[in-house]
Residue, then its C-alpha position, 0 to 999 in steps of 0.5 A: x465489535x466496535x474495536x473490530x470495526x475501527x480496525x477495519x477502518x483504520x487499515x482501509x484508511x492506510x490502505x487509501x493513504x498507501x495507494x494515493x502516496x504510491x500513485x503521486x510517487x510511481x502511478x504504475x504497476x511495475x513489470x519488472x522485480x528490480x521496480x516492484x522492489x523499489x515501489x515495495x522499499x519506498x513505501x514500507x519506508x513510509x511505514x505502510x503493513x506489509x500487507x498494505x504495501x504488497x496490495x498496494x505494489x500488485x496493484x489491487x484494491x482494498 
């Protein structure tokens, strides 16, 4: 259970890390593919999950 809890820890904190990495870099959603596509590249570059960088692009919340 604890190594459960960690994890979800962990991934809100990469989530958190993500988001305010994306909002200093692009601070807006993209309308256009060609700019979700840049926002997506430059983040996974980053290292950011999949998951992460996808919630992060769409502009969802943890």
């Amino acid at each position: 259970q604890e190594s459960a809890e960690l994890i979800k820890s962990l991934k809100e904190t990469e989530f958190q890390r993500a988001q305010d990495l994306w909002q200093r870099k692009f601070g807006v959603v993209a309308q256009e593919q060609k700019e979700r596509a840049k926002q997506y590249r430059f983040l996974a570059s980053k290292g950011f999950s999949s998951d992460v960088v996808s919630r992060v692009v769409a502009g969802r919340s943890a």
